[in-house]
PDB file of N, CA, C and O in Angstrom:
ATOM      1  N   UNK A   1       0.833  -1.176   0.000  1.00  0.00           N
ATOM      2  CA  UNK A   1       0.000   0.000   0.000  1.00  0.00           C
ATOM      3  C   UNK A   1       0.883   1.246   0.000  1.00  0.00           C
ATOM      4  O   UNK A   1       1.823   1.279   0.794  1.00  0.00           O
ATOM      5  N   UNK A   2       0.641   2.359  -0.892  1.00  0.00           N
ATOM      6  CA  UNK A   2       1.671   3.321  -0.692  1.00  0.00           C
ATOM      7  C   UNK A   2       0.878   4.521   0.675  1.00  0.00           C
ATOM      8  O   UNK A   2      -0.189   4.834   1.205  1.00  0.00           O
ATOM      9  N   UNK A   3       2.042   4.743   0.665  1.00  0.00           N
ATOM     10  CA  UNK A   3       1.336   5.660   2.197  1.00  0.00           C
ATOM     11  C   UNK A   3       2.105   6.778   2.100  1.00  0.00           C
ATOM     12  O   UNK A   3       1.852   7.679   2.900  1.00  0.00           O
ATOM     13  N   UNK A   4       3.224   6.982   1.102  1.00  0.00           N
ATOM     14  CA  UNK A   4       3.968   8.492   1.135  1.00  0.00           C
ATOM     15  C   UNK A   4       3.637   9.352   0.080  1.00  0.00           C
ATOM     16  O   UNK A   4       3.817   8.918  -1.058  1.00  0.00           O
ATOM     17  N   UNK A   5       3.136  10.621   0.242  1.00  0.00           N
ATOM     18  CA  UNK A   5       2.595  11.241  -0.391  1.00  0.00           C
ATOM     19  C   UNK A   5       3.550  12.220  -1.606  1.00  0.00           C
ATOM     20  O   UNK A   5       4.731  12.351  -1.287  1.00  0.00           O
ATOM     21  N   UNK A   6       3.249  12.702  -2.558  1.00  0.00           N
ATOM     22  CA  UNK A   6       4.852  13.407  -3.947  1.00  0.00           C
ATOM     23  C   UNK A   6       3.515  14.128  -3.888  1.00  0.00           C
ATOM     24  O   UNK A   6       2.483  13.492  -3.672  1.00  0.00           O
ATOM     25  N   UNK A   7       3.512  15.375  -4.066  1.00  0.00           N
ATOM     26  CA  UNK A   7       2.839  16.621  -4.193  1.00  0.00           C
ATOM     27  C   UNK A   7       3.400  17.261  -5.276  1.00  0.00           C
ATOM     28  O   UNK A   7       4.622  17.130  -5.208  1.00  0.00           O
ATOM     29  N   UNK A   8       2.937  18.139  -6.620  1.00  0.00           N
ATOM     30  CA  UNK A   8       3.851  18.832  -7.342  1.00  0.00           C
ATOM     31  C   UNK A   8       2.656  19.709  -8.305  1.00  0.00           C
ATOM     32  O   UNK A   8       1.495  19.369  -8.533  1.00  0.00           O
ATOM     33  N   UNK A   9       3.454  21.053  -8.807  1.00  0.00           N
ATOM     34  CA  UNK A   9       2.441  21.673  -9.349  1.00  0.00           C
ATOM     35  C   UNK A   9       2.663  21.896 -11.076  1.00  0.00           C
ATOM     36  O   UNK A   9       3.841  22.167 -11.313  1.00  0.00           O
ATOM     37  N   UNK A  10       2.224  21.867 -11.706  1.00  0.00           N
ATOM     38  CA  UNK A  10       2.270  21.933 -12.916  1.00  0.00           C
ATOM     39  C   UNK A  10       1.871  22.392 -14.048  1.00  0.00           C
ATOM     40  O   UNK A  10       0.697  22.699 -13.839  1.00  0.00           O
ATOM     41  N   UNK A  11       2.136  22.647 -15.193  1.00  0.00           N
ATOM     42  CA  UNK A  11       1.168  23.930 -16.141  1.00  0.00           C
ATOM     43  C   UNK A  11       0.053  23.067 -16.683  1.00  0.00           C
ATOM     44  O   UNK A  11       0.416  21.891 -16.705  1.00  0.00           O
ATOM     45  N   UNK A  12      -1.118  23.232 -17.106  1.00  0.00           N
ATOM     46  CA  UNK A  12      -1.822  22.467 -17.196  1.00  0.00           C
ATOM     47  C   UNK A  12      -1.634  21.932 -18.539  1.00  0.00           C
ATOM     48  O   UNK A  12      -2.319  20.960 -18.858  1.00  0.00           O
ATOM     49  N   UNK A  13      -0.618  22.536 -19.560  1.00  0.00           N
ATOM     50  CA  UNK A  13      -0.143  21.914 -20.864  1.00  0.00           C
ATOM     51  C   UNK A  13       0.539  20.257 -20.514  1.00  0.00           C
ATOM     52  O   UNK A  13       0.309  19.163 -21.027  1.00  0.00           O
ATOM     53  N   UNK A  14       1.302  20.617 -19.594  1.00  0.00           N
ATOM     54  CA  UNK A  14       2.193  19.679 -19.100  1.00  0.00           C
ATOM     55  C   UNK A  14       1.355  18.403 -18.441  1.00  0.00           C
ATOM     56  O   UNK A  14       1.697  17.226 -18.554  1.00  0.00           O
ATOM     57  N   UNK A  15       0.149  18.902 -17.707  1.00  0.00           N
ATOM     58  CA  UNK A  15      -0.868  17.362 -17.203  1.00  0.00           C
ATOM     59  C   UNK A  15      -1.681  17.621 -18.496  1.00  0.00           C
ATOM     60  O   UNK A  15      -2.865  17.307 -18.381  1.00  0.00           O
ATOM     61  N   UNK A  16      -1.453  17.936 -19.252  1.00  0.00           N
ATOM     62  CA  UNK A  16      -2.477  17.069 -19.978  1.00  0.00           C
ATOM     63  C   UNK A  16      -2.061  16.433 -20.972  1.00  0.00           C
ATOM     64  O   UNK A  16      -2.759  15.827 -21.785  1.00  0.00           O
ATOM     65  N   UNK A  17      -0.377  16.580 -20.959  1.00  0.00           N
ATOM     66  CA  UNK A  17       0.307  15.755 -22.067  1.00  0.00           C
ATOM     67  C   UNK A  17       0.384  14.415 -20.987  1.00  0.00           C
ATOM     68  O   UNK A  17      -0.028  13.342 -21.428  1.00  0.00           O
ATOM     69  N   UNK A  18       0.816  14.457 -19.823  1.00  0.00           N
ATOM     70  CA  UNK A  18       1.222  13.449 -18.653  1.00  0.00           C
ATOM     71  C   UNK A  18       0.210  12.666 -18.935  1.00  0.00           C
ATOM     72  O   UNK A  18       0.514  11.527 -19.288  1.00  0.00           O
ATOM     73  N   UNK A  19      -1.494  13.077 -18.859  1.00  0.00           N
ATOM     74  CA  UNK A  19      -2.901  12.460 -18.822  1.00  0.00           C
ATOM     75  C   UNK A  19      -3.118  11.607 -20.039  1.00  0.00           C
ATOM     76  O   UNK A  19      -3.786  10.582 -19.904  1.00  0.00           O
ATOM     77  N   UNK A  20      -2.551  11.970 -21.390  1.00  0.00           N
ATOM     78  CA  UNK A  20      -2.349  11.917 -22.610  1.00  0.00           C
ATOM     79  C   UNK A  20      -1.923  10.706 -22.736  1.00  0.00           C
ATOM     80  O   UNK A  20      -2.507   9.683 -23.094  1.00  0.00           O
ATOM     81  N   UNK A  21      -0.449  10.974 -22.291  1.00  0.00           N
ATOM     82  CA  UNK A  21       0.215   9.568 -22.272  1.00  0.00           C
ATOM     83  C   UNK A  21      -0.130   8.951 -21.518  1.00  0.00           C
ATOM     84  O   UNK A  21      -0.396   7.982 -22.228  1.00  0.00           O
ATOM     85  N   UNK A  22      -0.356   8.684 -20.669  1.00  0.00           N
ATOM     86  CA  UNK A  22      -1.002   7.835 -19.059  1.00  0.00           C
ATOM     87  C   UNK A  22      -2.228   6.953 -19.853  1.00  0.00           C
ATOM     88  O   UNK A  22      -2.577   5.801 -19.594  1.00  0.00           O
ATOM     89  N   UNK A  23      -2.774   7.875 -20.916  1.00  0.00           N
ATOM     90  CA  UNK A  23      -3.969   6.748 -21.252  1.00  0.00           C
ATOM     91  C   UNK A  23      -3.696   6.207 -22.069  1.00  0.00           C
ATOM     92  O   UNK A  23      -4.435   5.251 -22.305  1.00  0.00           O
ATOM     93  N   UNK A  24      -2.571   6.411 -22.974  1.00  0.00           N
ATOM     94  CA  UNK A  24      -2.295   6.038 -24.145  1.00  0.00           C
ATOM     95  C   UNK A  24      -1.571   4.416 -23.721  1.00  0.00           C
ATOM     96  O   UNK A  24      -1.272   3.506 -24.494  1.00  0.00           O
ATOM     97  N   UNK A  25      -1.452   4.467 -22.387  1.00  0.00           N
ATOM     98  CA  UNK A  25      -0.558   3.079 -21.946  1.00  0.00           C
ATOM     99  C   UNK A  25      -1.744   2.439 -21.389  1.00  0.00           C
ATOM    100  O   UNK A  25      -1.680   1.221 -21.560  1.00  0.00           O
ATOM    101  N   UNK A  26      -3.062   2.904 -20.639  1.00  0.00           N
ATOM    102  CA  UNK A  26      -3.824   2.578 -19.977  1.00  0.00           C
ATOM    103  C   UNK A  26      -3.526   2.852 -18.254  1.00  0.00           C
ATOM    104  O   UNK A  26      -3.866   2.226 -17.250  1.00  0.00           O
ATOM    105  N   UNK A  27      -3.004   3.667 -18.396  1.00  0.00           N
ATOM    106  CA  UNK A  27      -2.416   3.927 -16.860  1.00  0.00           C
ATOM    107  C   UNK A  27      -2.955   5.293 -15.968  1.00  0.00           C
ATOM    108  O   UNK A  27      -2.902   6.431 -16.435  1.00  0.00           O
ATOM    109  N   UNK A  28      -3.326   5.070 -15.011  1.00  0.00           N
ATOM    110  CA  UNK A  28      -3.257   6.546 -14.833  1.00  0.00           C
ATOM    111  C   UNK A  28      -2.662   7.594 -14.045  1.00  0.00           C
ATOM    112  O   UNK A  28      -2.057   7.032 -13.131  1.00  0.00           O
ATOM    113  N   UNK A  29      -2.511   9.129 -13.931  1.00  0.00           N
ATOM    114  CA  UNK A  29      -1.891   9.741 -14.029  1.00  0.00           C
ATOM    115  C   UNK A  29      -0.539   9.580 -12.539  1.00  0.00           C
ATOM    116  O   UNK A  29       0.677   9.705 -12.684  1.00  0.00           O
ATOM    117  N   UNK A  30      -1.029   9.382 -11.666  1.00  0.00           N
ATOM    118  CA  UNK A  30      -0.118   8.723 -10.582  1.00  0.00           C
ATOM    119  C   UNK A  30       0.904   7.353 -11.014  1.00  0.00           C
ATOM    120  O   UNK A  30       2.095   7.290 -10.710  1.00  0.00           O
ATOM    121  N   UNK A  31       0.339   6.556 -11.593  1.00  0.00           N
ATOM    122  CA  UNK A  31       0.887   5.398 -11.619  1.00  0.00           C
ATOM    123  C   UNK A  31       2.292   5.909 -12.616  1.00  0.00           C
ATOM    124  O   UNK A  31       3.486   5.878 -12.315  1.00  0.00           O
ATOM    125  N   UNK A  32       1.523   6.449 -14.092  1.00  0.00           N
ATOM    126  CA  UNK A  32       2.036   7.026 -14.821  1.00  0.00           C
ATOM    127  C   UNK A  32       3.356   7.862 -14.154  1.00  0.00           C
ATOM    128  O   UNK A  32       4.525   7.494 -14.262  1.00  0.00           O
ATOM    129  N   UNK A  33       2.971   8.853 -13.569  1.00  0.00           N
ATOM    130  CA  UNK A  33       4.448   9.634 -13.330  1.00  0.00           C
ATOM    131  C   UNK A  33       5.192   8.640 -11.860  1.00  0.00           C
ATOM    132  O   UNK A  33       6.359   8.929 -11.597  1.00  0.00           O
ATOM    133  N   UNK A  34       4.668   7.787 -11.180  1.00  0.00           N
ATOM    134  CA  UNK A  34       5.583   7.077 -10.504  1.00  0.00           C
ATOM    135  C   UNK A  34       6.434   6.455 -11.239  1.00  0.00           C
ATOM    136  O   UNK A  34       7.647   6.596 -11.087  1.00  0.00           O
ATOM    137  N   UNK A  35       5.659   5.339 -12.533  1.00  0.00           N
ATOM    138  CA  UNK A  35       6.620   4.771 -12.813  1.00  0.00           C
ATOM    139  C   UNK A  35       7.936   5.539 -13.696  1.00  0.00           C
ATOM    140  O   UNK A  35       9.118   5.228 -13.554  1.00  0.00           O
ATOM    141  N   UNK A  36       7.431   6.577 -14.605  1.00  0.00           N
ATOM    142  CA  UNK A  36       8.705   7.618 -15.444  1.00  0.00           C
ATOM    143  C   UNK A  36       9.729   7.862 -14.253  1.00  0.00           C
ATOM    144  O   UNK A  36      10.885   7.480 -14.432  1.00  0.00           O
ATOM    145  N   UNK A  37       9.427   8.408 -13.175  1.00  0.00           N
ATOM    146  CA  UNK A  37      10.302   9.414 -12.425  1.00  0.00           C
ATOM    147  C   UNK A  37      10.951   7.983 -11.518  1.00  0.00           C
ATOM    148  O   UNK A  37      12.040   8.297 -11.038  1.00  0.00           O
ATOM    149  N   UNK A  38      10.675   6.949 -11.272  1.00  0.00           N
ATOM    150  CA  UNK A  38      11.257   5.709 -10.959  1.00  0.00           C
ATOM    151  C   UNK A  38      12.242   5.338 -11.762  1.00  0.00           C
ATOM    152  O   UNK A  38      13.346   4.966 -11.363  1.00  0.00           O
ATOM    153  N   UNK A  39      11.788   5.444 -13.286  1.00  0.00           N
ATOM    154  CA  UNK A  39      12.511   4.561 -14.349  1.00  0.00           C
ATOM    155  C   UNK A  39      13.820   6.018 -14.338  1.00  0.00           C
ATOM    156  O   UNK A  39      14.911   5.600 -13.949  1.00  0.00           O
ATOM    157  N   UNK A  40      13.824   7.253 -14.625  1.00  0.00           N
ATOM    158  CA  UNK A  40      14.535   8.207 -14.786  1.00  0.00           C
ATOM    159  C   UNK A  40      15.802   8.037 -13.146  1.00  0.00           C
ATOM    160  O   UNK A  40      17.003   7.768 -13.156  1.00  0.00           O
ATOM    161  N   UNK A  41      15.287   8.199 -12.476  1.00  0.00           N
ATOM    162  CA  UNK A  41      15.454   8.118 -10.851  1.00  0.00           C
ATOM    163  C   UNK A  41      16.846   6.409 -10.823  1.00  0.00           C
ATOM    164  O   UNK A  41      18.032   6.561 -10.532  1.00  0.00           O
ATOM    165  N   UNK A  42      16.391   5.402 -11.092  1.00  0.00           N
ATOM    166  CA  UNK A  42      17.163   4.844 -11.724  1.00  0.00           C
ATOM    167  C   UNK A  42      18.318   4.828 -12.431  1.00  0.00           C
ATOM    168  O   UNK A  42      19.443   4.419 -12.142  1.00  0.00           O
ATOM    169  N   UNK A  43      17.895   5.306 -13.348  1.00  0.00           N
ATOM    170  CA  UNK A  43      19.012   5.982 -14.378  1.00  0.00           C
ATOM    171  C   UNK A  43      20.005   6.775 -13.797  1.00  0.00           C
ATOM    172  O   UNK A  43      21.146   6.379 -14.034  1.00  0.00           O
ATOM    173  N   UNK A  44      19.916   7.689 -13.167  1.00  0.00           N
ATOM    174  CA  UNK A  44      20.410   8.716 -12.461  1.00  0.00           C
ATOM    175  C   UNK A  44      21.479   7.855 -11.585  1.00  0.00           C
ATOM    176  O   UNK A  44      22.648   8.046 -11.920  1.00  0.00           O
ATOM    177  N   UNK A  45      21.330   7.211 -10.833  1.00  0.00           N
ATOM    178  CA  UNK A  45      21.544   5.847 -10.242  1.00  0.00           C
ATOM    179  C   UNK A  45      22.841   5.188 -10.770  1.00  0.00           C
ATOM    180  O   UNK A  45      23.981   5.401 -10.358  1.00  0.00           O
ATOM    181  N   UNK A  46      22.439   4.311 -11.806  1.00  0.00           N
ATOM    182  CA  UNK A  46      23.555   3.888 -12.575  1.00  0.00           C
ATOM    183  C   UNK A  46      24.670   4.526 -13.350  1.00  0.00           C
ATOM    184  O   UNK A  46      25.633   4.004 -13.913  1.00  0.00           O
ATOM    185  N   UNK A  47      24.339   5.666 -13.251  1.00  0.00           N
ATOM    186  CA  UNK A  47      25.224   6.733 -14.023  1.00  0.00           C
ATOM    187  C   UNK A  47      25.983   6.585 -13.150  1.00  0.00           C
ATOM    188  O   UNK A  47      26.934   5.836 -13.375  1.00  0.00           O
ATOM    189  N   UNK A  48      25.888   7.144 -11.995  1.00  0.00           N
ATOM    190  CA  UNK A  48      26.711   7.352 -10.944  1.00  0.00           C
ATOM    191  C   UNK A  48      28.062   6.011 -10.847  1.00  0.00           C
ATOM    192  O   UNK A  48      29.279   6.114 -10.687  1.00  0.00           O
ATOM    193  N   UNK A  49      27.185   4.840 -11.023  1.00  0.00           N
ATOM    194  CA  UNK A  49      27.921   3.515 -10.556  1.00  0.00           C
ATOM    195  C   UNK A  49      28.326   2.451 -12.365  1.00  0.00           C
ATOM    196  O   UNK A  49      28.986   1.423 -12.520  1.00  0.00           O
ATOM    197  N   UNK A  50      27.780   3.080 -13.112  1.00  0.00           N
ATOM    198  CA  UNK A  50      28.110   1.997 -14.203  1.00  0.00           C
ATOM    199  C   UNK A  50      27.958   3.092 -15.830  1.00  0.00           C
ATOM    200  O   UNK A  50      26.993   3.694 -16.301  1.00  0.00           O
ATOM    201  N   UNK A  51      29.656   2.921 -16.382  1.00  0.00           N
ATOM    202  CA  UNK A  51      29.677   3.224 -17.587  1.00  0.00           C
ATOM    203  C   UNK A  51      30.347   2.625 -18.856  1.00  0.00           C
ATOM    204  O   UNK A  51      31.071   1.637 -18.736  1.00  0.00           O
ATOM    205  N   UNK A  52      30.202   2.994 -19.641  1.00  0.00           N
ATOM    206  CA  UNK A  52      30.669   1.954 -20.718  1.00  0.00           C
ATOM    207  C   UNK A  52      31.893   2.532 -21.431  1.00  0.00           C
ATOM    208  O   UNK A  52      31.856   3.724 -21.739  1.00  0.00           O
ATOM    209  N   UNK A  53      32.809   1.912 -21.677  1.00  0.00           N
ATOM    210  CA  UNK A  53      34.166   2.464 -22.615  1.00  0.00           C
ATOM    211  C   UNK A  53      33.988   1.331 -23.897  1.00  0.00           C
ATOM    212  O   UNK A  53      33.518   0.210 -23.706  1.00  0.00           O
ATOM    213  N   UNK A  54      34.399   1.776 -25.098  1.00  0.00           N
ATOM    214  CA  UNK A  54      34.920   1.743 -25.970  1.00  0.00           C
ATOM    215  C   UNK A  54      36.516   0.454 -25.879  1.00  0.00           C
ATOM    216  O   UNK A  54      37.354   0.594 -24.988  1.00  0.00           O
ATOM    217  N   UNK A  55      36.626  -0.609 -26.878  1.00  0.00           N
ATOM    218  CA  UNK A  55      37.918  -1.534 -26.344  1.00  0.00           C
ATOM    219  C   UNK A  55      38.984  -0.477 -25.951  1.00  0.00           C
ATOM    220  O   UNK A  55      39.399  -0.196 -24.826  1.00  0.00           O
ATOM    221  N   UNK A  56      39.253  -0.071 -26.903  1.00  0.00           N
ATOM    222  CA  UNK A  56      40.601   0.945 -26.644  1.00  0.00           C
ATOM    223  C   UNK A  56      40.649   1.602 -24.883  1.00  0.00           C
ATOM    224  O   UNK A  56      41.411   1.352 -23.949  1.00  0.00           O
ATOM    225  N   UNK A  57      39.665   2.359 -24.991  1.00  0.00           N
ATOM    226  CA  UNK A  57      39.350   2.923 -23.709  1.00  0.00           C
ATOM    227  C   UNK A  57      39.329   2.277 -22.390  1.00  0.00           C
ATOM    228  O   UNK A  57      39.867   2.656 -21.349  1.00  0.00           O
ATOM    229  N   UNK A  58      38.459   1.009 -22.664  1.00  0.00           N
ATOM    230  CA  UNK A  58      38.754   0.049 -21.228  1.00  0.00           C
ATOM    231  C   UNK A  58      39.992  -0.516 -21.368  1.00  0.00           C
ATOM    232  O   UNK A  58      39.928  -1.331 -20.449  1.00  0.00           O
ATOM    233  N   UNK A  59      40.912  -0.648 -21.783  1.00  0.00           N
ATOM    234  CA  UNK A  59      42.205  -1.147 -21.864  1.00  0.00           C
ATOM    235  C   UNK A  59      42.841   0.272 -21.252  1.00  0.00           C
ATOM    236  O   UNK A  59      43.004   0.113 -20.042  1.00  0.00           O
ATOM    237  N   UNK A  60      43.248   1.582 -21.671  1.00  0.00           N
ATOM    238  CA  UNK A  60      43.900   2.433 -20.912  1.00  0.00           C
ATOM    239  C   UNK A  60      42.989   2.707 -19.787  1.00  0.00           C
ATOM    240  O   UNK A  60      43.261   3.794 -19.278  1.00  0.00           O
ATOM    241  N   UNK A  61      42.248   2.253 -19.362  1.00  0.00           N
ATOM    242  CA  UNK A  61      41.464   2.938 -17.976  1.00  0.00           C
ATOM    243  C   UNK A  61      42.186   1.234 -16.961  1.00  0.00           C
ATOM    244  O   UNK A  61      42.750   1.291 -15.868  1.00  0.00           O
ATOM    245  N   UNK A  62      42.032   0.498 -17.415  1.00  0.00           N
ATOM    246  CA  UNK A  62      42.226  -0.851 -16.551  1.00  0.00           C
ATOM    247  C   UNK A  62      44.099  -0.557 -16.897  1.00  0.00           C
ATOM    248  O   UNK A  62      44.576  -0.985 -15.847  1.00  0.00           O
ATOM    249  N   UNK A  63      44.899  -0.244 -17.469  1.00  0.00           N
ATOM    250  CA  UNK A  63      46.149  -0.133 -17.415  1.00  0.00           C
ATOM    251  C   UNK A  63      46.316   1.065 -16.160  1.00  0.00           C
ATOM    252  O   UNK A  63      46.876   0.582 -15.175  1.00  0.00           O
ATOM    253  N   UNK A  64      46.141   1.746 -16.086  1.00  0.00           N
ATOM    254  CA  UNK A  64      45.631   3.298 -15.328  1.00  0.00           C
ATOM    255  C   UNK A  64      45.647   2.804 -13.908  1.00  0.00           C
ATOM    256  O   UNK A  64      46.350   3.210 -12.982  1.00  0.00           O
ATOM    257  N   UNK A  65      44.370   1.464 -13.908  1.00  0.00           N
ATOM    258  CA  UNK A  65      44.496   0.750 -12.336  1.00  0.00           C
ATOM    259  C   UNK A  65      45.257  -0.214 -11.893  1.00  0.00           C
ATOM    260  O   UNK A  65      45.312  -0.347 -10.670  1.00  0.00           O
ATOM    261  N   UNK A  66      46.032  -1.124 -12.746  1.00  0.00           N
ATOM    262  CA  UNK A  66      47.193  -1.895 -12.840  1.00  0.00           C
ATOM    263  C   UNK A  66      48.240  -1.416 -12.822  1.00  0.00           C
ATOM    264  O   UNK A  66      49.281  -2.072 -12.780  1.00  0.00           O
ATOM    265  N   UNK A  67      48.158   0.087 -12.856  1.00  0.00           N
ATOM    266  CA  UNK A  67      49.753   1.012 -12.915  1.00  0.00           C
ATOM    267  C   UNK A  67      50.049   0.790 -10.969  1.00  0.00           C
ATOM    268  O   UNK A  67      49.415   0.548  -9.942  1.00  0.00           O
ATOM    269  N   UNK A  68      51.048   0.995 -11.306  1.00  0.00           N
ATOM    270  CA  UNK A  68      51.249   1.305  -9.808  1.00  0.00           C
ATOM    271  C   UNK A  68      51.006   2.779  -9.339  1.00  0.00           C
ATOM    272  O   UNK A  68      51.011   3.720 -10.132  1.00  0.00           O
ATOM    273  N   UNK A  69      50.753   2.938  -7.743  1.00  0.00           N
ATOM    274  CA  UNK A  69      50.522   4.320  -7.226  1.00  0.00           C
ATOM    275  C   UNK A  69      51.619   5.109  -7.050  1.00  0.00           C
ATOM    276  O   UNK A  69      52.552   4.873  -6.282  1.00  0.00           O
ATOM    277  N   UNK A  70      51.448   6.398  -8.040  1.00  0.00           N
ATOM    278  CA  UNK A  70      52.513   7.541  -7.623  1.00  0.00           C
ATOM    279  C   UNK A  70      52.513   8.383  -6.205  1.00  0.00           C
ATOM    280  O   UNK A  70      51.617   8.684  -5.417  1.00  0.00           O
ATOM    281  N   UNK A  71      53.709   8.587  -6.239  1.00  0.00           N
ATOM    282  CA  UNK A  71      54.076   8.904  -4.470  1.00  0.00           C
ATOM    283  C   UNK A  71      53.054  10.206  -4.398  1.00  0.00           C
ATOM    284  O   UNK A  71      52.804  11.174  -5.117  1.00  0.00           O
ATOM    285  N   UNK A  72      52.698   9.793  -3.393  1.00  0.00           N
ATOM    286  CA  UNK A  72      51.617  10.843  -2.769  1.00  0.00           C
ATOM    287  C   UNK A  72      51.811  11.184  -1.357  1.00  0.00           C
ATOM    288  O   UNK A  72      51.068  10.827  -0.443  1.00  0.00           O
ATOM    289  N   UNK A  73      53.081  12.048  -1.225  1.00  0.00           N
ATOM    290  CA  UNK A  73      52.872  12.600   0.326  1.00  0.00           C
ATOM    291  C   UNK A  73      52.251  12.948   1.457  1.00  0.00           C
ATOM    292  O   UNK A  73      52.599  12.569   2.575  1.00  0.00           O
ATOM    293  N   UNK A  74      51.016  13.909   1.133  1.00  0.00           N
ATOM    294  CA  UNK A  74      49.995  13.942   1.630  1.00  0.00           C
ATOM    295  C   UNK A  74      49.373  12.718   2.091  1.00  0.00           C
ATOM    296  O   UNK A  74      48.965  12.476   3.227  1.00  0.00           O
ATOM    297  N   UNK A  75      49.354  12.024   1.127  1.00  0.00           N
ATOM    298  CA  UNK A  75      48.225  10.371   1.300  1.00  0.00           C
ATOM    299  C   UNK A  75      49.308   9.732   2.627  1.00  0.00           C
ATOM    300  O   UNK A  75      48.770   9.445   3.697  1.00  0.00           O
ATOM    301  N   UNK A  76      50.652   9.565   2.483  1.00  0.00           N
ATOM    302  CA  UNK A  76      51.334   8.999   3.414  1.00  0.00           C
ATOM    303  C   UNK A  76      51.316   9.471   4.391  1.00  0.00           C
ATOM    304  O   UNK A  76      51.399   8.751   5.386  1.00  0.00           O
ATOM    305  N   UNK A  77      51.186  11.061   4.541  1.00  0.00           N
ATOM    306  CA  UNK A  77      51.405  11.333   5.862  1.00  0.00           C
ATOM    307  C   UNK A  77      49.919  11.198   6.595  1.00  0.00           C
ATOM    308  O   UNK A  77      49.802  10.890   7.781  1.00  0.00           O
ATOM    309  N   UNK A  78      48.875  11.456   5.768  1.00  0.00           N
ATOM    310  CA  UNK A  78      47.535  11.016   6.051  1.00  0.00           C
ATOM    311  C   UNK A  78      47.800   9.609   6.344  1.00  0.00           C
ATOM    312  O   UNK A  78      47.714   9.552   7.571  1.00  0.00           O
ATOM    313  N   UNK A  79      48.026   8.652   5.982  1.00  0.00           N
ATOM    314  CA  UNK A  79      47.866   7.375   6.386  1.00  0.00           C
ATOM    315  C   UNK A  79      48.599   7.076   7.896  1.00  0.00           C
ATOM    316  O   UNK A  79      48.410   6.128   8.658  1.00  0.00           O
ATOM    317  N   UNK A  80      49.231   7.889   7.993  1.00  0.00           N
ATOM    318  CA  UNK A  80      50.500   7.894   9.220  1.00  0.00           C
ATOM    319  C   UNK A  80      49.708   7.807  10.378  1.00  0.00           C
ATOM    320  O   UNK A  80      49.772   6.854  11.154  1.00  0.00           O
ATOM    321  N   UNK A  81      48.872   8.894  10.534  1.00  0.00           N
ATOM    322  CA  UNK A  81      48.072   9.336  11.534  1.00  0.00           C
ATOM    323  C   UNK A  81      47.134   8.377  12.266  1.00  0.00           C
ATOM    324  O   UNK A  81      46.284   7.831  11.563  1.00  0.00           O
ATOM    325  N   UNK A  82      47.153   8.146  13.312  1.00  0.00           N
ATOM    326  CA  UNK A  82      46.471   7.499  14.394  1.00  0.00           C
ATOM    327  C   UNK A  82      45.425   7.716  14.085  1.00  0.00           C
ATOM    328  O   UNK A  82      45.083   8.744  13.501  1.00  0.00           O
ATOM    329  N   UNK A  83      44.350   6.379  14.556  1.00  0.00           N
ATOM    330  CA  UNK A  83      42.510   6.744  13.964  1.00  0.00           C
ATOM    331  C   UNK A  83      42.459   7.403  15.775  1.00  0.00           C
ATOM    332  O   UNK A  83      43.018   6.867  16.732  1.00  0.00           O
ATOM    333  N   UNK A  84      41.808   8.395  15.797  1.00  0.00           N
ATOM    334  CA  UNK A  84      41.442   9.007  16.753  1.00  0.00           C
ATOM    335  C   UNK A  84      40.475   7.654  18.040  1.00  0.00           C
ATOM    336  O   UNK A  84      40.434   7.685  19.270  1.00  0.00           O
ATOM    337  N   UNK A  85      39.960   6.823  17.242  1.00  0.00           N
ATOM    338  CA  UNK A  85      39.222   5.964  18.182  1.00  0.00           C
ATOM    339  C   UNK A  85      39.910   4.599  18.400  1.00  0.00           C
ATOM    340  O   UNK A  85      39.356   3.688  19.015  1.00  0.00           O
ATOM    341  N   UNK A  86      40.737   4.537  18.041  1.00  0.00           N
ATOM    342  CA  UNK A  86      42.340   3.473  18.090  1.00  0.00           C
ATOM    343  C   UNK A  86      43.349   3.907  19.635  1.00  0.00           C
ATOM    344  O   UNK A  86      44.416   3.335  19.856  1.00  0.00           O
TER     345      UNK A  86
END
C-alpha cells in the first residue's frame, strides 16, 4: 500500500500531455508519473555507478588501475596518523 505522499504543481499543458500519455498506456496519471520518475530516478543511479568504454578505452582505464601508485605525500602522511578511536 503506498502511504507516502509526492505533491507537485504543474502547467496544465504539461498534465495534460502526462494524462495523454497515461492513457495512451492505460495507466493513470499517478501510476504514470511514478513509474517515469522511478525509471529516470534509476538511471540517475547507474550513471553514478556503471559506464561503458569503448575496447581501446577500457584497456587504458584498466592499465591506469594496474599502474602502480605515484608517491603521494599527503596520502602517506595522512595514512600515518592514528585513527582518533584506536
Amino acid at each position: 500500500m503506498r502511504d507516502a505522499a509526492i505533491n507537485l504543481r504543474a502547467l496544465p499543458e504539461q498534465r495534460d500531455l502526462i494524462d495523454h500519455a497515461a492513457s495512451l498506456l492505460g495507466k493513470n496519471r499517478s501510476d504514470f508519473m511514478l513509474e517515469a520518475a522511478c525509471e529516470r530516478a534509476q538511471a540517475v543511479v547507474l550513471d553514478q555507478v556503471f559506464f561503458q568504454l569503448d575496447d581501446q578505452r577500457f584497456r587504458e582505464f584498466t592499465a591506469m588501475l594496474d599502474a602502480p601508485p605515484s608517491e603521494n605525500p599527503g596520502l602517506e602522511r595522512l595514512m600515518g596518523v592514528k585513527a582518533p578511536w584506536r
